[in-house]
C-alpha positions as CSV (number, residue, x, y, z in Angstrom):
1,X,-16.1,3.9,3.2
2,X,-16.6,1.5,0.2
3,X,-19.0,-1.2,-0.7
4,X,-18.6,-3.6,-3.8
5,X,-20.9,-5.2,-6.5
6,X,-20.8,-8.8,-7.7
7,X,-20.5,-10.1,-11.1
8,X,-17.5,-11.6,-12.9
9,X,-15.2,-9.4,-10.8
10,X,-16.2,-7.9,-7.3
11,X,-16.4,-3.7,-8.0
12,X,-16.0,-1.1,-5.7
13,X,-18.2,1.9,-5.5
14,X,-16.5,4.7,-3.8
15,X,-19.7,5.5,-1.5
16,X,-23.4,4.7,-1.0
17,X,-25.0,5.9,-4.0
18,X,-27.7,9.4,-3.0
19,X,-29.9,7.7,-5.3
20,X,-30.9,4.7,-3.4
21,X,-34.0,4.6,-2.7
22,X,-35.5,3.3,1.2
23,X,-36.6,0.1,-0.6
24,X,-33.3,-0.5,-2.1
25,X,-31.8,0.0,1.3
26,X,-33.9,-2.3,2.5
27,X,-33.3,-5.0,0.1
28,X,-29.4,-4.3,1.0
29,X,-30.3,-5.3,4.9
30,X,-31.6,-8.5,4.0
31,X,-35.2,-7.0,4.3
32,X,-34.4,-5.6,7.9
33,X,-31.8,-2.8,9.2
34,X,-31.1,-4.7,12.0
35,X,-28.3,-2.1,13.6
36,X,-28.2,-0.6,16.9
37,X,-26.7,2.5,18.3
38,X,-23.9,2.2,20.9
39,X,-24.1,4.4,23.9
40,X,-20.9,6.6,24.5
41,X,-19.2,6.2,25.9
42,X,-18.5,2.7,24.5
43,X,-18.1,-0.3,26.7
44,X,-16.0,-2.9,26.1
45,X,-15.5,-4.9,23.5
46,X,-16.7,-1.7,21.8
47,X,-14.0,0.8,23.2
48,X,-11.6,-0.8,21.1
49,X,-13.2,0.1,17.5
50,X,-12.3,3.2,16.5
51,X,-12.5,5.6,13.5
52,X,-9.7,5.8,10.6
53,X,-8.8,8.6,8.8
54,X,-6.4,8.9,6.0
55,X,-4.4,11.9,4.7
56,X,-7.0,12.7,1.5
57,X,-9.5,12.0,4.2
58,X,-11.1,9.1,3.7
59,X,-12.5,7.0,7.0
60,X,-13.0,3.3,7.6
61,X,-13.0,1.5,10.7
62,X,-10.4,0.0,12.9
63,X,-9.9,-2.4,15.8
64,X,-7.4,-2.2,18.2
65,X,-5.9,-5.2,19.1
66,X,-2.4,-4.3,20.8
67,X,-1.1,-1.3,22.4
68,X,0.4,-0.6,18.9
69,X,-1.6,-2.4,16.9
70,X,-4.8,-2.2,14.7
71,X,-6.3,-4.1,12.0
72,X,-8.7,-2.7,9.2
73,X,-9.2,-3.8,5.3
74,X,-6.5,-2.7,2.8
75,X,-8.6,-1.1,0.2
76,X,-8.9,1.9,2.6
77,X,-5.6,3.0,1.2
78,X,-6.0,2.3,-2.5
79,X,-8.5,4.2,-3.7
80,X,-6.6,6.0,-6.3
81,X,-4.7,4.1,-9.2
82,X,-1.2,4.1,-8.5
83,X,-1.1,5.9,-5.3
84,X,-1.5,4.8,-2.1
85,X,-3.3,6.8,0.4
86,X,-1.5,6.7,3.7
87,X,-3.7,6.5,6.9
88,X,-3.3,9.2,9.4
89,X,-5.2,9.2,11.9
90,X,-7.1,6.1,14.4
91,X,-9.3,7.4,16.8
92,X,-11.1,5.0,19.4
93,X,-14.4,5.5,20.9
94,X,-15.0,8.3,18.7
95,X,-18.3,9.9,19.1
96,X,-19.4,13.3,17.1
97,X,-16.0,15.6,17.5
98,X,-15.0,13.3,20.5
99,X,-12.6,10.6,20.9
100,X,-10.8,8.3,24.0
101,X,-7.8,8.0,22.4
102,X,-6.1,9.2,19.2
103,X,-3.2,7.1,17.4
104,X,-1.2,8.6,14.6
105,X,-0.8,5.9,11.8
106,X,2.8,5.4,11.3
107,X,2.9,3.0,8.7
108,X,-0.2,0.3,7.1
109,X,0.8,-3.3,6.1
110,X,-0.7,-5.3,3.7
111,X,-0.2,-8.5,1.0
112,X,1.5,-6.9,-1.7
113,X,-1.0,-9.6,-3.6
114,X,-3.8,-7.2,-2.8
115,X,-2.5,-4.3,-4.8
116,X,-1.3,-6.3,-7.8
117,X,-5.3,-7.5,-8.1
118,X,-6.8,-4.0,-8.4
119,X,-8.5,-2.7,-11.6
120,X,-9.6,1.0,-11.7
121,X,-12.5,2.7,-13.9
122,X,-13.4,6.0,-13.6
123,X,-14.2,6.2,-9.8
124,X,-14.7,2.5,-9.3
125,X,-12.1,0.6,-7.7
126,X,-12.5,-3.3,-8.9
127,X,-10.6,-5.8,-7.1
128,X,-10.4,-9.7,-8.7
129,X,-11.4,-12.5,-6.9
130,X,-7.9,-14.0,-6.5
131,X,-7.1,-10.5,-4.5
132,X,-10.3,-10.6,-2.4
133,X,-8.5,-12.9,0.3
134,X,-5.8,-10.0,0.8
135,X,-8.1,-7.0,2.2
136,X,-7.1,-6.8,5.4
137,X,-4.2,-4.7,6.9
138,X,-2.4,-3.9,9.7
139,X,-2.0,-0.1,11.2
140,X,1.0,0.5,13.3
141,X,0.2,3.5,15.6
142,X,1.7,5.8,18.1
143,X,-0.6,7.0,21.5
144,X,-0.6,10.8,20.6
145,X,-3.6,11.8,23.7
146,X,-6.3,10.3,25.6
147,X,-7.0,7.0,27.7
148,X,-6.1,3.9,25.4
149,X,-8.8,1.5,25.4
150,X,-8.1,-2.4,26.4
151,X,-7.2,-4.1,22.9
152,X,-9.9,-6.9,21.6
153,X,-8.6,-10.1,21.7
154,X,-7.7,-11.5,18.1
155,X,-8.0,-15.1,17.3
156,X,-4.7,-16.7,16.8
157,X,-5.3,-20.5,15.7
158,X,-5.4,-22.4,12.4
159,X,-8.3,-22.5,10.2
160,X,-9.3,-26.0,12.2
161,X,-9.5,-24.1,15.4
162,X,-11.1,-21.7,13.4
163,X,-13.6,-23.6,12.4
164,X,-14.3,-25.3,15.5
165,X,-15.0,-21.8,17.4
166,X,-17.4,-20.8,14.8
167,X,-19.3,-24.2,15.4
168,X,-19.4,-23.8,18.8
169,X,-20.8,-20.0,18.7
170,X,-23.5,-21.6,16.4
171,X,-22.2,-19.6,13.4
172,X,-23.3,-16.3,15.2
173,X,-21.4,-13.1,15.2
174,X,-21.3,-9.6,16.0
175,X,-20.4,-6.6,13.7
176,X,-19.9,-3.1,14.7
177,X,-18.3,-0.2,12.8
178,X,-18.6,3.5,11.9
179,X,-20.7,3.4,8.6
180,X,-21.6,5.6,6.0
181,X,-24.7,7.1,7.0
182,X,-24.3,7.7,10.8
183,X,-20.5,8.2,10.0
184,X,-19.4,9.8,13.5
185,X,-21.4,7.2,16.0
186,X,-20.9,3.6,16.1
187,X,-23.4,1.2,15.3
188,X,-23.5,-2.8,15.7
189,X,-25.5,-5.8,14.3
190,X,-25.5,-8.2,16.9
191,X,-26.4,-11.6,16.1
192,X,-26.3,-11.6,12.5
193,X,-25.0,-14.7,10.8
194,X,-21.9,-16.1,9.3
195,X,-23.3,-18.4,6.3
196,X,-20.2,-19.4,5.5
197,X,-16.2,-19.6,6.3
198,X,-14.9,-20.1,2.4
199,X,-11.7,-22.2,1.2
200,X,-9.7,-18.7,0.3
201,X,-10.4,-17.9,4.4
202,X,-12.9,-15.3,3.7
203,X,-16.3,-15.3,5.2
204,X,-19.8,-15.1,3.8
205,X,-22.1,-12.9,6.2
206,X,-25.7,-11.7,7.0
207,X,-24.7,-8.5,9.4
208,X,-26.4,-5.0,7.9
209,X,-23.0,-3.0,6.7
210,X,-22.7,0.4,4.3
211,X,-19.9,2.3,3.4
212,X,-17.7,3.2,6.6
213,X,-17.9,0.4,7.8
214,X,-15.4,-0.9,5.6
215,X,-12.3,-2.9,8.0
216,X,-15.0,-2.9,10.8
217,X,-14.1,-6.0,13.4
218,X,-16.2,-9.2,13.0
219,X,-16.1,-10.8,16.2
220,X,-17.7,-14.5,17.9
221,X,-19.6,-14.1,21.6
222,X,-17.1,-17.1,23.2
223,X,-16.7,-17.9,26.7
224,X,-14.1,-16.3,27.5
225,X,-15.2,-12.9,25.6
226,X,-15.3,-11.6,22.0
227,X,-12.8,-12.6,19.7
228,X,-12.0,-10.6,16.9
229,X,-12.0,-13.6,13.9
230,X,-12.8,-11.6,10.4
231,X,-12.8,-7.5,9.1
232,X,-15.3,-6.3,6.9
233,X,-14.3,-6.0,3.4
234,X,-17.2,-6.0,0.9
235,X,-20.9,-6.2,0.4
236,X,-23.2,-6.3,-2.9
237,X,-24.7,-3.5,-4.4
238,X,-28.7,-4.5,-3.7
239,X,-30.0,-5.9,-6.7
240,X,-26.9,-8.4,-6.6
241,X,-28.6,-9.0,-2.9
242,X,-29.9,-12.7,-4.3
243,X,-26.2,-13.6,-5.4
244,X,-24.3,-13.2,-2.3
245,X,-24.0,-12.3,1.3
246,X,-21.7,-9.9,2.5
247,X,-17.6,-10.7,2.4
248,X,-15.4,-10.5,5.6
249,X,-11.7,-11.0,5.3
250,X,-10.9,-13.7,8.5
251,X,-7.4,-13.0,10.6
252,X,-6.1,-16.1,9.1
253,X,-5.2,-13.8,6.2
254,X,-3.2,-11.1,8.2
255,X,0.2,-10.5,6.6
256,X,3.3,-10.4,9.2
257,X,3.4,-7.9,12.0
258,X,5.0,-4.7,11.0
């Protein structure tokens, strides 16, 4: 849905600009579009990931991670200055016009911090670096139709723990999301890495994201499976490429359960 520039704030562009050129793309994939295409229907941990869709009809993605439960980033639902653009929709394993399950959205759930660090310009939505640590959100949903996938499993330590899990997967995570240019099929980077967990809990990353794939899950290979630790939230616009990697938002930063 949204990507963001660096400077001395962090803008948001609504959506990947038509202009970009294949280079410029490139440059934005750290020399390499590195995603691959999931097969539908989506196995596991993938099943979980679905599509959101808000009432103006914006999307992001979504990870379920309760029978009632999602989480996403909370700039999904403040694009627009002074209004707040309820989600309506969460559809998992969606694929084309298809879907496993479909949620309504009864209600999102994020820092109130978020929304008092928002700036808007003419389309742009610029969020402050003091807000940055508050884009994430919960969605609580309702099972309208379909077969609910098995949640993904959410880390639930401190930022110690946290710490010592990333160590121990060798700094190496997974993305997957539904991003802007292949917008009704999931797509994953796996093995891309995390270059840094930062004192505000937010993540530095190297995994190829666009627009879409805003709130997309961010998830470590363990053990005893994948464990959801971070949501997408921001990336650089691609001549900002050299400043900084992309920004996830971890679950340390998760307001209370709605």
């Amino acid at each position: 849905m949204t990507r963001f520039l660096f400077s001395i704030l962090l803008f948001l562009a609504a959506t990947v600009r038509a202009d970009e050129t294949p280079e410029q793309r490139k440059i934005l994939f750290f020399g390499h579009d590195d995603r691959q295409f999931i097969a539908a229907p989506y196995p596991a941990p993938f099943a979980a990931i679905g599509r959101l869709e808000t009432h103006a009809g914006s999307t992001c993605t979504a990870t379920l991670v309760a029978p009632d439960l999602a989480v996403t980033a909370a700039h999904c639902f403040l694009m627009e200055p002074r209004k707040i653009d309820d989600g309506e929709w969460f559809k998992t394993g969606a694929y084309k016009d298809q879907y496993t399950a479909r949620y309504k959205v009864l209600s999102q759930t994020f820092h109130p911090r978020f929304k008092q660090g928002l700036l808007y310009k003419g389309d742009d939505l610029y969020i402050l670096p003091e807000a940055s640590p508050y884009d994430i959100a919960w969605l609580k949903l309702k099972l309208v139709d379909g077969k609910p996938p098995q949640p993904m499993a959410m880390f639930n330590g401190d930022r110690k723990a946290l710490q010592a899990a990333i160590k121990t997967a060798g700094a190496v995570v997974t993305q997957s999301g539904y991003a802007g240019d292949h917008e009704d099929v999931l797509t994953a980077h796996r093995g891309c890495k995390l270059t840094k967990l930062r004192p505000d809990n937010t993540i530095l990353h190297r995994c190829d994201t666009l627009s879409g794939d805003s709130g997309s899950p961010i998830w470590l290979d363990t053990p005893n499976g994948p464990l959801l630790i971070a949501t997408q939230s921001s990336a650089p616009d691609w001549f900002k490429r050299k400043m900084v990697d992309n920004i996830g938002v971890t679950v340390l930063q998760t307001p209370k359960r709605p």
